[in-house]
Each structure stands twice: as structure tokens, then as C-alpha cells.
GUPA-445604 format. One record per residue (C-alpha): x, y, z; residue in three letters. Coordinates in steps of 0.25 Angstrom, whole numbers, padded with zeros to 4 digits, always signed. Layout:
N
XYZAla/...
END
This chain:
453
+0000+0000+0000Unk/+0011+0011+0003Unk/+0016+0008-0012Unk/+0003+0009-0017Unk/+0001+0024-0012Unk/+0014+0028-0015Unk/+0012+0023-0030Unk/-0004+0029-0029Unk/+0002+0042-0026Unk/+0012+0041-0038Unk/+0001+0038-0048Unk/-0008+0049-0041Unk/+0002+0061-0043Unk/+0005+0057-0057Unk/-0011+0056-0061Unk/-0011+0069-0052Unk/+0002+0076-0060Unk/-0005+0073-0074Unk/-0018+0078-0071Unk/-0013+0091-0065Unk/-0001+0094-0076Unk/-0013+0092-0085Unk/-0024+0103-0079Unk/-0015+0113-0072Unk/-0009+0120-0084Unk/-0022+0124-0088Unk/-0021+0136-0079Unk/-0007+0141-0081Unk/-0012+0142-0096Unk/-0013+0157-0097Unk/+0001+0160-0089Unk/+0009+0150-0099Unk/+0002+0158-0110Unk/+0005+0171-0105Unk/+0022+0167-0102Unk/+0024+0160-0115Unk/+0016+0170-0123Unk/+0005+0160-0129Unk/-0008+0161-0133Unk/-0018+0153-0125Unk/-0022+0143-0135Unk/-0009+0139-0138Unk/-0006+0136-0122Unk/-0017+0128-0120Unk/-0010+0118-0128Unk/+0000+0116-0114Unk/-0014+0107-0109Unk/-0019+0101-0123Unk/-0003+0096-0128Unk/-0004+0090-0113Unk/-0018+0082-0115Unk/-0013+0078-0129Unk/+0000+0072-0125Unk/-0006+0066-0112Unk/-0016+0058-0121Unk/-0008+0055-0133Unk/+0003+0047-0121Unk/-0006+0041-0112Unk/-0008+0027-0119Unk/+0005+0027-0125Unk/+0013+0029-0113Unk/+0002+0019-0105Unk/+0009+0008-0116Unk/+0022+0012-0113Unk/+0022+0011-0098Unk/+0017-0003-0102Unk/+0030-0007-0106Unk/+0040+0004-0097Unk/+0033+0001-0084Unk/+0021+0011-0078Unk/+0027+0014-0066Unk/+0040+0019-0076Unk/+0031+0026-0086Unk/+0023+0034-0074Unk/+0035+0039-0068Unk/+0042+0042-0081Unk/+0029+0051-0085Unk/+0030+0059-0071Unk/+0046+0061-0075Unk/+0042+0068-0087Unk/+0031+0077-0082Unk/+0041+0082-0071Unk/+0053+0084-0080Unk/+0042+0091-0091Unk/+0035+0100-0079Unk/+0050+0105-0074Unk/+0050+0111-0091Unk/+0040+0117-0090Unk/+0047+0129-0083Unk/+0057+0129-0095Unk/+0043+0133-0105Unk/+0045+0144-0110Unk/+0038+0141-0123Unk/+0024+0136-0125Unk/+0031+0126-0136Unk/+0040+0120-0125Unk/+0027+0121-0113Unk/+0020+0112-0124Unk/+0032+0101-0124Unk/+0034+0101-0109Unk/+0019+0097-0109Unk/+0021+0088-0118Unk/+0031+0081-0110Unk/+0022+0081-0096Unk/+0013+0074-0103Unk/+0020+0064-0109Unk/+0024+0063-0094Unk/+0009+0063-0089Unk/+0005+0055-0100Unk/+0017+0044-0094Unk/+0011+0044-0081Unk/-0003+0044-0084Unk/-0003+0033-0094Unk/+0001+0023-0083Unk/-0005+0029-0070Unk/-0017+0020-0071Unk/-0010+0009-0071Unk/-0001+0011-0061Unk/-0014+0013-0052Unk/-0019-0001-0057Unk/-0005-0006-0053Unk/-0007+0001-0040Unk/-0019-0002-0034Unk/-0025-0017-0032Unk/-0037-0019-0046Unk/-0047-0017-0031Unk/-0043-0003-0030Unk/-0040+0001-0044Unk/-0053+0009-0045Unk/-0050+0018-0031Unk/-0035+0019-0039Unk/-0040+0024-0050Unk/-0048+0032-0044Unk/-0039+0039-0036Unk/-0031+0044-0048Unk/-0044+0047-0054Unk/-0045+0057-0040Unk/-0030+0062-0042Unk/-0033+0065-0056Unk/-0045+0072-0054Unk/-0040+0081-0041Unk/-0028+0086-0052Unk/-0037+0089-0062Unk/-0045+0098-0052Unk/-0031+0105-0045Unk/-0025+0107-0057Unk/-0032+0122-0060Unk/-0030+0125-0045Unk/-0016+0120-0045Unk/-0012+0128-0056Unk/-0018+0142-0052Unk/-0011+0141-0039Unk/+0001+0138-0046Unk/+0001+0151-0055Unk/-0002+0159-0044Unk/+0012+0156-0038Unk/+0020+0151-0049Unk/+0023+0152-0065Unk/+0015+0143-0077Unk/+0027+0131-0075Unk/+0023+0129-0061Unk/+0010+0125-0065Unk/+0016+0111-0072Unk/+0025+0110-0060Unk/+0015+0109-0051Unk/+0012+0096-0056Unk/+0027+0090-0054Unk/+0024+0086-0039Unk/+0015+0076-0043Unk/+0025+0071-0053Unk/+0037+0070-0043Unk/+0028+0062-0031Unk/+0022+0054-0041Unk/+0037+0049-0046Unk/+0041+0049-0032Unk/+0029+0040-0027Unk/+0030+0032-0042Unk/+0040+0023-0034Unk/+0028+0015-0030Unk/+0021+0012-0043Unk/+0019-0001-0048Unk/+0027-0005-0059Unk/+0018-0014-0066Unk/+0022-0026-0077Unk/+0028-0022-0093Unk/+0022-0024-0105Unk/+0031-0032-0114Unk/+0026-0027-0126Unk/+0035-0016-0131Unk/+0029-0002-0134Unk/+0021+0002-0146Unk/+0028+0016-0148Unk/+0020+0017-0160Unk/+0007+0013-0156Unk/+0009+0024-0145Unk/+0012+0035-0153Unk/-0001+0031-0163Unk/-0010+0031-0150Unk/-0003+0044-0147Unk/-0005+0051-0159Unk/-0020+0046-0160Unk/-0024+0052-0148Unk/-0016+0064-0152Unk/-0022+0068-0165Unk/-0035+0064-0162Unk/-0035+0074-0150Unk/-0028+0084-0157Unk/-0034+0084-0169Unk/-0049+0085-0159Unk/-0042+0097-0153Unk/-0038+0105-0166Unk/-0052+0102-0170Unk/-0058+0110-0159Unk/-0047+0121-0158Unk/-0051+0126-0171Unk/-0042+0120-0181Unk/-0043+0115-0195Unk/-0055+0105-0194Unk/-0049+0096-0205Unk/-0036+0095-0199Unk/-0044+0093-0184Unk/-0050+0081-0191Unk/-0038+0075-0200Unk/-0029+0075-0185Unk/-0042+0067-0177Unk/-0042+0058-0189Unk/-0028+0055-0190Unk/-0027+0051-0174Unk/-0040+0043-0176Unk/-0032+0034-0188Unk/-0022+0033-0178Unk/-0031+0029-0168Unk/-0036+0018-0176Unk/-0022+0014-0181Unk/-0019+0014-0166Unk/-0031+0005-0161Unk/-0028-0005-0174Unk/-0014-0008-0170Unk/-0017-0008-0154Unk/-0028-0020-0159Unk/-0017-0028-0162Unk/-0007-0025-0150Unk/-0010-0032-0136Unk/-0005-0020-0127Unk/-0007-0006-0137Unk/-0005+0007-0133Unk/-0021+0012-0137Unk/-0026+0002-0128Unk/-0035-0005-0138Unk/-0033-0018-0130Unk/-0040-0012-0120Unk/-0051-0007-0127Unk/-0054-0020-0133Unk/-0060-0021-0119Unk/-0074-0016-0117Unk/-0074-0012-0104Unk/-0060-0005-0106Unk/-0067+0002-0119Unk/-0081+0008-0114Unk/-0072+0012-0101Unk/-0063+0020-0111Unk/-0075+0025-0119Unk/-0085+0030-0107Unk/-0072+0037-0100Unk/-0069+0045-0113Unk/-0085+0050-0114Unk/-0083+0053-0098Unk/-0071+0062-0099Unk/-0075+0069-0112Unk/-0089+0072-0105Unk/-0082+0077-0092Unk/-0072+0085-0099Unk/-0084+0090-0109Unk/-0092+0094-0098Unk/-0080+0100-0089Unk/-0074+0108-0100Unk/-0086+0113-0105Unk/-0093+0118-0089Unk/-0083+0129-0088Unk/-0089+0135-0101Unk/-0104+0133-0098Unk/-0102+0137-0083Unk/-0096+0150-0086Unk/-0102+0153-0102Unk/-0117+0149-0096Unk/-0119+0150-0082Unk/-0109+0161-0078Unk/-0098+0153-0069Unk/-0088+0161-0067Unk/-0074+0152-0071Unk/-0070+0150-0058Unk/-0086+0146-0052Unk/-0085+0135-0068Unk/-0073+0129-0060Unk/-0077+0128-0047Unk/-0090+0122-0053Unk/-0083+0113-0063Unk/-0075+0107-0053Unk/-0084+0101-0046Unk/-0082+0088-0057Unk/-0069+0086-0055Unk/-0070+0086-0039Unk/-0083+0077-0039Unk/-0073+0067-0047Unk/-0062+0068-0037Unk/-0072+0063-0026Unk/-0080+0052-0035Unk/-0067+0046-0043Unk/-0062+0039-0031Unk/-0074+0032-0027Unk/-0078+0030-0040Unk/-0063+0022-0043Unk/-0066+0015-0029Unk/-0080+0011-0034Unk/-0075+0006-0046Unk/-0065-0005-0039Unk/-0080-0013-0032Unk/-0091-0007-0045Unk/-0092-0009-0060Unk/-0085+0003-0066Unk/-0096+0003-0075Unk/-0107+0006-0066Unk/-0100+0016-0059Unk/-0097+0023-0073Unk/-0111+0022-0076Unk/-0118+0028-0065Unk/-0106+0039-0065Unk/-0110+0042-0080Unk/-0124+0042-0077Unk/-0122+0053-0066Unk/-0113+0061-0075Unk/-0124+0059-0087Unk/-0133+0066-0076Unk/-0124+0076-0072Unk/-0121+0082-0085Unk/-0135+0082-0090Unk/-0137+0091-0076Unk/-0124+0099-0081Unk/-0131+0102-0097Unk/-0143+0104-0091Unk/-0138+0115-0079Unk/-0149+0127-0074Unk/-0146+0139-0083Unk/-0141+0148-0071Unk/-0133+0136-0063Unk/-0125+0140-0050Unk/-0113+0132-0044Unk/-0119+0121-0038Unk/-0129+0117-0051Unk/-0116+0115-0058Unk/-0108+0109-0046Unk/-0116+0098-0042Unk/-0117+0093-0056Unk/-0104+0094-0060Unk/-0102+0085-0048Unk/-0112+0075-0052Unk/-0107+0074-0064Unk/-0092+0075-0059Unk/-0097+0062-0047Unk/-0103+0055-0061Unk/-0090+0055-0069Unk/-0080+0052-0058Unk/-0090+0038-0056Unk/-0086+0035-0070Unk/-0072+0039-0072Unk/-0063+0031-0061Unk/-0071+0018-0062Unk/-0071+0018-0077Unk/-0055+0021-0076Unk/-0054+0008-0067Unk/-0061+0000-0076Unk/-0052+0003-0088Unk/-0039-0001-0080Unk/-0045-0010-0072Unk/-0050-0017-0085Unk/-0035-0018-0093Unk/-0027-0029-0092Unk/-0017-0025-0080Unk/-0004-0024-0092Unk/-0015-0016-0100Unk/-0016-0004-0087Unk/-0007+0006-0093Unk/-0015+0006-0105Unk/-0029+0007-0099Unk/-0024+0019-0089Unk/-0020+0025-0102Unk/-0032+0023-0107Unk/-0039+0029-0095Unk/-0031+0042-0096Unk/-0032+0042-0111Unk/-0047+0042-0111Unk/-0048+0052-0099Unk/-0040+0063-0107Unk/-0044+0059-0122Unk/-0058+0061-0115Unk/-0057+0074-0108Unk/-0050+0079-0121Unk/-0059+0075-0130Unk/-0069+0084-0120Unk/-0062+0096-0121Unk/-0062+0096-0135Unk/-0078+0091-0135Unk/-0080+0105-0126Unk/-0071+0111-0134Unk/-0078+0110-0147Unk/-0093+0110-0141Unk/-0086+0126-0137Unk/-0083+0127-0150Unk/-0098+0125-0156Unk/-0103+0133-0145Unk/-0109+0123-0137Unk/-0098+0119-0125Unk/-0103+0129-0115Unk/-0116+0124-0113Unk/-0123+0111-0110Unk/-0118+0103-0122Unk/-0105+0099-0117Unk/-0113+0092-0103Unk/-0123+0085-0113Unk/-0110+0081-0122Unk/-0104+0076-0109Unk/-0116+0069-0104Unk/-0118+0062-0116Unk/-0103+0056-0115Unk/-0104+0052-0100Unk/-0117+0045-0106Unk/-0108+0037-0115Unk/-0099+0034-0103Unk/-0110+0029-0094Unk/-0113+0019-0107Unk/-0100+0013-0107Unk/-0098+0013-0093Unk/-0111+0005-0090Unk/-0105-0004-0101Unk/-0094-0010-0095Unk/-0105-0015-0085Unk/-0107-0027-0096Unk/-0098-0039-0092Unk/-0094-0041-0106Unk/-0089-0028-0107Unk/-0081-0030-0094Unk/-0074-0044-0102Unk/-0061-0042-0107Unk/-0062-0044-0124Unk/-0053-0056-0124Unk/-0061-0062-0113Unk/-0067-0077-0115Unk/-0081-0081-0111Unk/-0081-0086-0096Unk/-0071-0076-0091Unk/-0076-0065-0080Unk/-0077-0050-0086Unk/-0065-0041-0080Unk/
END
């Protein structure tokens, strides 16, 4: 047990250091404008380069820690972060900022990939949901501090400080990393050039979804989706015929693995739809004042904090699927109360809905992540913790681009994006009472007589 804390704590600092390097640049934005004499479109790139590269590296770099070790691979992510952070005091250029973020994601990405798991290898298959759950809690609580913590740090500090605020975490987590498990190798060797396809499809699909919305040339937009989705089906063809491929299609062959995949990527699109999407209709329709919007919108992310653990320890002794389905029945309730809010609402109208709807989603999200891991073959892990994190931040992009383009048409600020949202986590509640089918829960290569997993 003393191990097992120390290596908890390792995994939770480093869930905790990519989730706050992620959100906490968002407010230094305007000073690093201002010092290296940039317009404010182009330095919002600092955060969208980020989420590219962390995407784009998650399931290649799952496969490679496969084969190098995943306690090796985690710590080895940590080390880049930290030496990347420490350049950041040397930018003093937007063109070098842009490769220093590059490199902490590739660095984030390292750890990340692997984290799950390393939480699979740390905790007994009895608790794996409470484990889960707990870095569901870690990630959640950064993504809340992370405003906070960078405004307090511009008040004493320059823009640099605010991506060395996240260094601690990255310095206890290799400290405690001494206690992680080291789990067995894959003999197979690496697919270098699987991994660079599967990188490049996620790449071009998401930035060619991007450069859609932003305005540029509709045809080129379309010719750079098309090009990553021609990968992407080169990619899922040759990974049909490899037994451990980096795009997990091994995995997906598995039908409790695949809706589980499927009903997360509706439930974090609808979350990020409707998330994004509030701060516009509470202060474009009801008269919020910025700050009164964030207090408000909050109130989701908190609800989750305290729902997620519980959730993950109900997921260890209850189907996943009946607890994601009565989650998504709450939030299909909840965002139908959101679209449909009084015309002069004050605080607690939106608050208490928001925290049903937060209560609804964190019933779904940590039991549906147990499920996926829990499902893989234990020398599959690494891929399906990938495939976790993968979904979770393809989805929430794919949201912010929904919102961005329902803006565009002149329709993202008012109840649309909640009806958009509700209709996803209606799709989600589907697959998740789903997996409730016992031939669903079989493996595919299962035989008749042998017990569902």
C-alpha cells in the first residue's frame, strides 16, 4: 500500500501537469500579445498548436511505451515538459513560443498516453473504477484552477511564469515516479510508419475542420478533411491486419469497446457545445456580466468534481451501462431545462441546471472510461487509455468547432447549441444502455459456452 500511494500520486501530478499546461495559457494570452508585438489571432494559435500535437501523439506514443516500458515512457514525457517550460523564458518570438509548445506537448502527450494504464497496473481490476475516478477528480480540479492560477500569477509575475507554474507538478510526479509499476513489453517491434499515418490523419482532419471554420478557402478546408480521412482509412486497413496496431482497431472490433468510444465522443462534444456556447448566450441574451457567466458556468465542472469519484466507485459493484444511462437520461433532462431557460433568468435558474446537468455527465464519463480499459486485454492497456484520451480531446475539439460554426450562422448564442447537445447525449444514453446486451459484452473472438467479460 505505501508503494501504491506514492505511485498514485505520480500518476496524479502528471494528469494534473497536462491539464493545467493546457487551460492556463488561455489568460496570459493578451500580455504575450502585447510583448512579442502579435495580433490576437495569431497568438491564439499558442493553445490550438497544443491540442493538435497532443492529439496527433496520444495513440502513437500509447504503442510506443508498449515496446520501451510505460513507466519509462511517463517519465520520459515529464522530462521534456520541464526542459521545454525552462525555454520558454528564452521566447522571445511567437515563431520560437509555437515550437516550445510544441515540444511540452509531445512531453504531455508521453505522459498522458500511458497514465491509464499505469492506473490499471496500480490499482487491483476491484478498484480500477475508484482509480479512474480519482484522475478523473485531478483532472477536473485543474481544468477549474487553471483560470485562477494564471491570473494570480500575472499579478506578480511575467507571461513565462505562467507555463512554469506547472513545472512542480512535473518535478513531484518524476520524484514520486520511482514507485510506478513497470508492466511487461511487447515484443513486436514499433510501427513507425503506422504511427506517423495515424498521426497525420488526426492531424489533417482536425486542421483542415479548423481552417473551415476560420474562414479560409472552402475547397482547400474540404481537400485537407479528405486527404486525413483517405489516411484514416489506409490506417484502419492496415491496422485490420496487425495484431497490436497503433489506431487501436483491434480494440474496436469489440463492441462493448466501440459504443463506449462512440457514446464518449457524442458526450464531450455536447459538453464542450454547451459549455462554449453558455458564456455567449449568458451575456449576448440574458445580460450576465463576464465574470456572473463564469461563476455560473462553473457550477458544471464543480458538480463533476464531486460526482466523478463516486460515479468510478460505483462502476467497480454496477453495470457501466446502467449507470451511463441513467446519467445521460439526466443530462438529456437538464439540457432540455437549459434550451428552454425563462427569458429573464437570474443565477440560481441557470445554476441549478447546469448542476444537473453537470451531476448527469459525471454518472456517465468515469464508468464508461472503466469500461474501455477494463475491457482491453491487460497488454492492449496502453492503447485503450489512449483511446480514452484520444476520444476526450478529439470530442471537446470537434465541440468548439460545432460552436464555433453554429456562431458563424448566427445561431450559437442562443438555445440551439443545448438542443445540438441534447441530441448527442441522447446518442450517448443509446450506446451506453447497449452495452447492457450480454452479446455486446463477449469478446469478438469468443466461442459459444464461454462467459461474457
Amino acid at each position: 500500500m505505501p508503494r501504491r500511494i506514492t505511485a498514485i500520486l505520480a500518476v496524479s501530478f502528471g494528469s494534473a501537469l497536462v491539464v493545467i499546461d493546457g487551460a492556463i495559457p488561455t489568460v496570459a494570452l493578451p500580455s504575450i500579445a502585447r510583448d512579442l508585438h502579435v495580433d490576437s489571432a495569431s497568438v491564439v494559435s499558442i493553445v490550438t498548436t497544443y491540442q493538435l500535437i497532443l492529439v496527433m501523439a496520444l495513440l502513437p506514443f500509447s504503442g510506443l511505451g508498449d515496446r520501451i516500458g510505460l513507466k519509462r515512457m511517463y517519465q520520459i514525457g515529464q522530462l521534456i515538459f520541464t526542459i521545454a517550460t525552462i525555454l520558454c523564458f528564452f521566447a522571445h518570438s511567437l515563431a520560437f513560443l509555437l515550437v516550445v509548445r510544441v515540444a511540452q506537448a509531445i512531453g504531455a502527450a508521453a505522459a498522458l498516453s500511458v497514465s491509464s494504464a499505469l492506473v490499471r497496473a496500480i490499482y487491483p481490476s476491484t478498484a480500477l473504477g475508484r482509480g479512474l475516478a480519482l484522475n478523473s477528480l485531478v483532472v477536473s480540479a485543474g481544468a477549474s484552477v487553471a483560470p485562477t492560477l494564471g491570473g494570480l500569477v500575472l499579478a506578480i509575475a511575467p507571461w513565462p511564469w505562467v507555463f512554469a507554474s506547472a513545472v512542480p507538478f512535473a518535478i513531484a510526479s518524476l520524484l514520486f515516479g520511482r514507485s510506478l509499476p513497470d508492466p511487461k513489453l511487447r515484443p513486436e517491434p514499433f510501427d513507425l510508419l503506422g504511427a506517423v499515418m495515424c498521426a497525420a490523419m488526426f492531424g489533417l482532419v482536425i486542421g483542415g475542420l479548423e481552417s473551415g471554420v476560420h474562414g479560409d478557402s472552402p475547397v482547400v478546408s474540404a481537400a485537407i478533411v479528405l486527404s486525413g480521412l483517405f489516411i484514416g482509412l489506409l490506417v484502419v486497413r492496415r491496422g485490420a491486419r496487425e495484431p497490436a496496431p497503433i489506431f487501436p482497431v483491434d480494440l474496436l472490433r469489440r463492441p462493448v469497446i466501440a459504443l463506449s468510444v462512440v457514446g464518449g465522443f457524442c458526450a464531450f462534444i455536447a459538453s464542450m457545445t454547451l459549455l462554449l456556447s453558455m458564456s455567449f448566450r449568458l451575456q449576448h441574451g440574458f445580460g450576465f456580466s463576464p465574470s456572473e457567466a463564469g461563476a455560473v458556468i462553473g457550477v458544471w465542472p464543480l458538480t463533476m468534481m464531486i460526482v466523478a469519484p463516486a460515479a468510478g466507485a460505483l462502476s467497480d459493484r454496477y453495470p457501466a451501462g446502467l449507470l451511463g444511462g441513467i446519467g445521460m437520461a439526466i443530462g438529456v433532462v437538464a439540457l432540455l431545462l437549459i434550451g428552454f431557460m425563462p427569458a429573464h433568468p437570474d443565477y440560481w435558474d441557470v445554476a441549478w441546471r447546469m448542476s444537473l446537468c453537470g451531476f448527469g455527465f459525471g454518472l456517465y464519463l468515469s464508468p464508461n472510461a472503466r469500461l474501455v480499459i477494463g475491457s482491453a486485454p491487460r497488454d492492449r492497456t496502453a492503447p485503450a487509455g489512449g483511446l480514452v484520451s484520444t476520444t476526450r480531446l478529439v470530442g471537446q475539439t470537434t465541440g468548439a468547432t460545432m460552436v464555433a460554426a453554429l456562431l458563424a450562422l448566427g445561431i450559437g448564442d442562443g438555445r440551439v447549441p443545448a438542443l445540438v447537445a441534447c441530441g448527442l447525449a441522447f446518442v450517448a444514453g443509446i450506446c451506453s444502455l447497449a452495452r447492457l446486451n450480454p452479446a455486446v459484452r463477449r469478446p469478438p473472438d469468443a466461442v459459444a459456452g464461454e462467459p461474457a467479460e
